[in-house]
N, C-alpha and C positions, 0 to 999 in steps of 0.2 A: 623306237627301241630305246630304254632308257638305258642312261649311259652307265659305267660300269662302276661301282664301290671305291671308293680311293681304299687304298688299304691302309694309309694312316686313321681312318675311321671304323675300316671293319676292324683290326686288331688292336686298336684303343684297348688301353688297361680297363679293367673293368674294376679293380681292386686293386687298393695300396701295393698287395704284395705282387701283382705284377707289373710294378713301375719299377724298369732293370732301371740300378747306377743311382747313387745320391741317396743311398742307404740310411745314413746322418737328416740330412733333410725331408725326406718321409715320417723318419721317428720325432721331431723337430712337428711336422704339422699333421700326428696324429694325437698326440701330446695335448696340442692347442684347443684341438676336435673334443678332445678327451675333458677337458674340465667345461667345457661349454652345454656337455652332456651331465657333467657334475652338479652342474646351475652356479659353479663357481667359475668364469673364464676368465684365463690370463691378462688377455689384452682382447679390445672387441677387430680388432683387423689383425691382416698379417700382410707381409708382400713377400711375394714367391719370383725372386729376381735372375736372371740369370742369362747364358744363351740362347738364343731362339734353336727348337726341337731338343730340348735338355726333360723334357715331361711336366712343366709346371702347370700348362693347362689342363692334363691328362691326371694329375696329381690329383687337383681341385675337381674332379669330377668323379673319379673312381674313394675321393672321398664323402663325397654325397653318396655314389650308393654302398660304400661300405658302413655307414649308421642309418641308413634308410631317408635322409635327409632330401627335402623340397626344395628346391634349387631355382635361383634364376640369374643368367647367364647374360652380359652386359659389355657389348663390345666399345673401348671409351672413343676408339677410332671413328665409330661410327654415328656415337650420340654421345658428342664429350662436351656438350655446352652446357651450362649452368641448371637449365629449363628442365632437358631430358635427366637427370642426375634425380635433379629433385622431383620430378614427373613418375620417374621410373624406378632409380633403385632405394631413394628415401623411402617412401609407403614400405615398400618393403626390408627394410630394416627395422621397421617400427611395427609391424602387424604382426600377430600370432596366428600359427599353423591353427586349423581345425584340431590336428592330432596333436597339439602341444611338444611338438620336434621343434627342434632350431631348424629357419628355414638358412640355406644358406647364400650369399647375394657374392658374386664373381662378376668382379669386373675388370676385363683384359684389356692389356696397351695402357695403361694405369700411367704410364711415361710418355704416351704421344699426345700432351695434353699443349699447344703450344698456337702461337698467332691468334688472329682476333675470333676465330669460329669457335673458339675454345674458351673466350674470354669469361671468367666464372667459374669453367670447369675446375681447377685444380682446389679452390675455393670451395666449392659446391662438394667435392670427394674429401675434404678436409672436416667438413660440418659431420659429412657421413657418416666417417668413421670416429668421430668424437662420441655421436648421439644415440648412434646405433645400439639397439637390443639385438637385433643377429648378428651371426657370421658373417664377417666381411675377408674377402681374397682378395687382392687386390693381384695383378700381373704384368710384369714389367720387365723387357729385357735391360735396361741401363738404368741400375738402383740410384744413383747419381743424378743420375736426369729428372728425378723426382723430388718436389718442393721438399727440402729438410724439415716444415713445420709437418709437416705429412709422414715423411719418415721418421720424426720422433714419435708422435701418435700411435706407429700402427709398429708390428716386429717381423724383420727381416730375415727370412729362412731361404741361402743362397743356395738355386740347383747350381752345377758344373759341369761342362760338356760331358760327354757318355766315353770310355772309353772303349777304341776300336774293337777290339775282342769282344765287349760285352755286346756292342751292335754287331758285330759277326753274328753271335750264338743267336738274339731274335733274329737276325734276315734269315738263319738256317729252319727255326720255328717256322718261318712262315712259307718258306719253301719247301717244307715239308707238309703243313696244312692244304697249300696251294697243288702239288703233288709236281713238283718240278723239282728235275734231279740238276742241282749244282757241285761244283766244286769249291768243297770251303775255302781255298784260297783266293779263286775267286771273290767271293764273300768277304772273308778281310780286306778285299782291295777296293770293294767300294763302299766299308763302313771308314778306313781311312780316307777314302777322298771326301768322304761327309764330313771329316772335321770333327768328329765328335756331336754332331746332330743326327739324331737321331729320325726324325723327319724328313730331314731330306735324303739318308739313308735309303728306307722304306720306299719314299719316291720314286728314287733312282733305281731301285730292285724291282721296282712295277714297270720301268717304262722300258728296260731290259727286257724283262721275263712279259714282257706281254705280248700273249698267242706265243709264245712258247715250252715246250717239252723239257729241254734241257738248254741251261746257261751256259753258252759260250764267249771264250774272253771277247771273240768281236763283238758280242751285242756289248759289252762293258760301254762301247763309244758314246751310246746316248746317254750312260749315265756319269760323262763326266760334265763336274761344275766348277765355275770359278767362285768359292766361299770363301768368305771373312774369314771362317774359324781354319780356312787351311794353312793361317799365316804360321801355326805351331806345327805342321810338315816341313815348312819351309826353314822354320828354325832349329830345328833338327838336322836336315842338311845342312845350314852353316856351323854349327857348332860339333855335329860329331861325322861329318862328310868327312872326304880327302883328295876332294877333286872341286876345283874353283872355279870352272867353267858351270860344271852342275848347279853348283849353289847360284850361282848367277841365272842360270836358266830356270831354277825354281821359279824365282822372284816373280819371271814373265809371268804365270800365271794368275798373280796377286791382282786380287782388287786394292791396290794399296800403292799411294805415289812413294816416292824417294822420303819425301818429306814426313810420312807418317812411318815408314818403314822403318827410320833411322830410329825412330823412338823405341819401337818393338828391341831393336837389335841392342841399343843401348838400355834397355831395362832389364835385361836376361842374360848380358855380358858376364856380371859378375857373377850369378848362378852356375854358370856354364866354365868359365875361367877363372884361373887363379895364379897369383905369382907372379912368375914374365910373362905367362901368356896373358894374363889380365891386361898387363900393363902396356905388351904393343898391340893386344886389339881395341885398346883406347887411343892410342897413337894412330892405328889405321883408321879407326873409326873418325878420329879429329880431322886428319885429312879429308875424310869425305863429307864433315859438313860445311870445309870449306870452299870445296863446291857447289854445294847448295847455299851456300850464303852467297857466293858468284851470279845462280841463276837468278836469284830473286833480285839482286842489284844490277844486272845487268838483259833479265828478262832474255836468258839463251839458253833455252832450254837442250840445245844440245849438251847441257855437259851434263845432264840429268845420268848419262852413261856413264862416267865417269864415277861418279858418286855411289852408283849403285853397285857396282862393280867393288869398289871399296869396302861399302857396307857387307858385304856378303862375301863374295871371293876373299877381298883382303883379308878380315876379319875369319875368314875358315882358318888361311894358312897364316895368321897370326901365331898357332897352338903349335909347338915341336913334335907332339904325340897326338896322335887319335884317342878319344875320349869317348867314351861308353855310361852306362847309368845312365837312371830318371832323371830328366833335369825338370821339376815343375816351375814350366814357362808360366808368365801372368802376364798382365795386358800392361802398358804404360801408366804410372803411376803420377805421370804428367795431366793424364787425361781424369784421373779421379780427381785433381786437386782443382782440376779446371773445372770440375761439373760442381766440386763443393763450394769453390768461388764465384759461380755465376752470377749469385746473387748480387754480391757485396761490389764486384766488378761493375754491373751494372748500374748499381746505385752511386758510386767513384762517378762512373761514364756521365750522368747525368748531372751531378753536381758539378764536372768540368762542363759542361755542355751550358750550363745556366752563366756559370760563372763567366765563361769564352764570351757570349751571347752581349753580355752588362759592359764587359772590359774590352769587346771588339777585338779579340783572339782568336786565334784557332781554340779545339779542343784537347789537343796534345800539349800546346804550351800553357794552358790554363791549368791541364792535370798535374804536370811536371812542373810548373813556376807558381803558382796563383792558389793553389790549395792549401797551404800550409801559411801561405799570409790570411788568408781566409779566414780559417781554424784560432789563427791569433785573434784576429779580430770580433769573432764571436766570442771571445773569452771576457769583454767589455760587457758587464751585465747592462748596462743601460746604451749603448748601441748596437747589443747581438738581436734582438726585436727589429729593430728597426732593416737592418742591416737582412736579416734573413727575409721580413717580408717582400724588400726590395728585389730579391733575388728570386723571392715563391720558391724558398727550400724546404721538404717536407721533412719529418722527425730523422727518417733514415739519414737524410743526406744532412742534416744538423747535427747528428750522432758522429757520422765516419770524418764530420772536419775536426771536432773536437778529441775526436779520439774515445769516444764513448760508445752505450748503449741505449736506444733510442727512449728505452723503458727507466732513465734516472731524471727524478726531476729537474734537474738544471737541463737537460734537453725540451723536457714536456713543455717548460715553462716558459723557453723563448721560444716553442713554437705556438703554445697557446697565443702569446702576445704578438707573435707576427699576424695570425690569424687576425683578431682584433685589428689590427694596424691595416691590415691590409681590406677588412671590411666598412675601416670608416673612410679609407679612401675611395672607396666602390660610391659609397654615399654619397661623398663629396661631387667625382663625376657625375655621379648621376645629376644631383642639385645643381652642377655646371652647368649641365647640357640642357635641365629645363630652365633654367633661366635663360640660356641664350635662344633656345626657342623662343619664350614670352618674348623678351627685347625684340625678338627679328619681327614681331606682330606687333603692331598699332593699336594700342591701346585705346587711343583718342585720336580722334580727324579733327583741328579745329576750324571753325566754319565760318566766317567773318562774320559779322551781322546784319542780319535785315534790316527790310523799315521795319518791318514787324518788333526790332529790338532797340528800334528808334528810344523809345520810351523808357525804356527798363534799363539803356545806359545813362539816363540823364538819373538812374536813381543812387543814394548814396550808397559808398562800401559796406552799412551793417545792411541795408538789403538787401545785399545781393549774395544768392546761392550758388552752390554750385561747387565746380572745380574753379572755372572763371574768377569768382570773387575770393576764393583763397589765394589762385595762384595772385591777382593784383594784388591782395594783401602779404602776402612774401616777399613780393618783387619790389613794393611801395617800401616794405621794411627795409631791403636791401640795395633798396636805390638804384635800381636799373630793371630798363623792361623784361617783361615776362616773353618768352618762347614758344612756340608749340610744345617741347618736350616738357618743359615748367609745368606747362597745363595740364599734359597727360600723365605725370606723376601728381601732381595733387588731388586729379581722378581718384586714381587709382587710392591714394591717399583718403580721401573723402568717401570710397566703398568701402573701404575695409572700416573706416570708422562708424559708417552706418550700420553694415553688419553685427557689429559687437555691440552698438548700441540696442538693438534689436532681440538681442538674445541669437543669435545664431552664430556658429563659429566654421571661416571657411576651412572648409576640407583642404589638407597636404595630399603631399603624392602617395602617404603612408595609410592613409584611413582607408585605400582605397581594396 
């Protein structure tokens, strides 16, 4: 028996206009659609960023069949290495339909691009969207988490979670399709426990209502979740609650430590307060990171209670009055600054890493002491070549000592020369090591002589050949007897000269 329809695929929008919520962002990438039909288009990609179940994939799909458009659907989760990019959705940015329609090429998780199975990937969706003759979607819940050279390339059209009401009205659509008599309040109670996902909404209305007639608030049980996006219920009770047990009891629910919580509570403070209440729920809020700056120094996680308690309880009855209105929560804007710094962090990270490595430090005290002497000293145009090659710093990391951009030439140009410097010293090894090979091999054995050379010694120095009769003529010049090794370099000595005599020139390591 097959199994049964999810109903986030049977009631999939089939058309722009039935993607409920992000009104703005619809008209945003029909727009896009719209000159690409022109044969004039804005930008060849977009990225549709936002919460997960907000409609972005459901967008990019109901917009293919609303222009009749040839689609193909590209998960980066699944085939995000370099190989399958160019294998699979290049050709098809680059070939034209039979019916000369823009085909259009969707590729989701567009941000789960990361570790070595991916290595190329982000690379590989950057060429894409450069080179591309079709529509490119690209789809990504954390816009941040996506290479900046990428996100200037391609234009950003953000969904935003769904609000509860509007998931109310489709669960009651579909419950009514479905032929199951609910109660709309029910219904608002579990498009709010979705957080504003709209997928996991629907979910949870399927695993309720199923083999059921009518929703009763017991079945609600299985459709509760512990979600990310529930952390703006939770801030709602602390900021317009009036009971501090509650707001503490939210929290239980969170998938979210003390530690990231504080951040939510601390970014939505001053949205939410103002005045004296601003000002002692930063006081209470201070106290509670001083708890968490306890646990981590002291690794006792018991006072995580303490703190959180703080954060939420405190910070409710921080307010003299109960407080009402929209307050539009946002996510920590600690964590935007972090995703736009990854980069330039990482390149920091490694230039302390190199530096630690040469000066026999840590990394911490290389960052904090060692960078900025560094920096001075590549400022020496005739010891920053030198000085970098020693280190193998690459553009980036000769850029952020200096205080530059890797794209001015006083950077290009002592990294070209360290390049240089560092491949004649590659030479050089090399030239070491086969020389001390030759040396560890014997060149020449010398072999006392026979009777057989009885004769041929009693003959004078210009007859005599060889290596033998140079080295005696050396050694006669220099007044002291000849050696085995004497003799084996005047061999050696005596080949290379017959060679060139000959017309022939021996081969280096380079000819080869």
């Amino acid at each position: 028996m097959p199994a049964p329809l999810k109903w986030t695929e049977k009631y999939r929008p089939a058309s722009l206009k039935q993607v409920l919520g992000n009104g703005k962002a619809v008209e945003d990438l029909r727009e896009w659609a719209l000159s690409w039909e022109r044969g004039e288009p804005i930008i060849g990609a977009v990225i549709l960023y936002g919460p997960a179940g907000t409609g972005k994939t459901s967008a990019a799909l109901a917009l293919a069949h609303d222009f009749d458009w040839d689609y193909i659907e590209m998960n980066a989760s699944d085939a995000r290495t370099a190989g399958m990019i160019e294998k699979v959705a290049v050709p098809a940015s680059r070939s034209q339909t039979f019916s000369g329609k823009p085909r259009l090429v969707i590729l989701d998780e567009a941000d789960n691009l990361h570790g070595t199975a991916d290595r190329g990937g982000a690379a590989a969706m950057l060429r894409l969207v450069k080179e591309t003759l079709q529509p490119v979607i690209l789809i990504a819940n954390e816009y941040y988490e996506i290479d900046k050279s990428l996100r200037d390339a391609t234009k950003g059209i953000q969904f935003r979670s769904v609000r509860s009401t509007t998931i109310a009205q489709a669960l009651r659509e579909i419950c009514r399709a479905e032929g199951i008599e609910c109660d709309p309040d029910l219904l608002l109670t579990i498009a709010e426990k979705a957080g504003g996902d709209m997928r996991s909404a629907i979910n949870d209305l399927q695993a309720a209502a199923e083999g059921q007639e009518k929703l009763r608030e017991e079945d609600l049980a299985t459709a509760q979740r512990d979600v990310k996006s529930s952390i703006f219920r939770v801030l709602e009770v602390i900021y317009k609650g009036s009971n501090a047990r509650e707001a503490l009891e939210a929290s239980y629910d969170l998938d979210e430590s003390p530690e990231d919580l504080i951040n939510w509570v601390d970014e939505n403070l001053p949205l939410a307060y103002s005045g004296q209440d601003l000002l002692q729920g930063y006081e209470t809020l201070a106290r509670s990171d001083i708890f968490l700056g306890r646990v981590r120094r002291r690794q006792n996680y018991g006072l995580w209670r303490y703190a959180s308690y703080l954060m939420t309880g405190g910070v409710q009855a921080a307010k003299k009055e109960r407080r009402h209105g929209y307050v539009a929560f946002r996510p920590p804007s600690l964590w935007r600054r972090m995703g736009q710094t990854r980069k330039a962090r990482s390149i920091r990270d490694s230039a302390a890493r190199k530096i630690g490595r040469h000066c026999h430090v840590s990394i911490s005290f290389a960052r904090s002491e060692l960078m900025d002497f560094v920096g001075m000293l590549l400022k020496d145009k005739k010891g920053a070549p030198r000085l970098a090659a020693q280190l193998e710093l690459t553009a980036e990391e000769i850029a952020l000592l200096l205080g530059s951009s890797p794209g001015t030439k006083k950077v290009q140009s002592i990294f070209e020369e360290a390049q240089r410097i560092q491949v004649r010293e590659q030479i050089e090894e090399i030239d070491l090591a086969l020389k001390g090979q030759l040396d560890d091999k014997p060149a020449y054995r010398f072999q006392p002589p026979g009777k057989e050379d009885i004769g041929n010694s009693a003959a004078s120095p210009g007859q005599r050949s060889g290596a033998g009769g140079l080295a005696a003529k050396e050694q006669e010049r220099r007044g002291r007897p000849g050696t085995t090794d004497d003799l084996a370099r005047a061999e050696k000595k005596n080949v290379k000269q017959s060679a060139s005599s000959s017309g022939k020139r021996q081969k280096s390591l380079f000819d080869f």
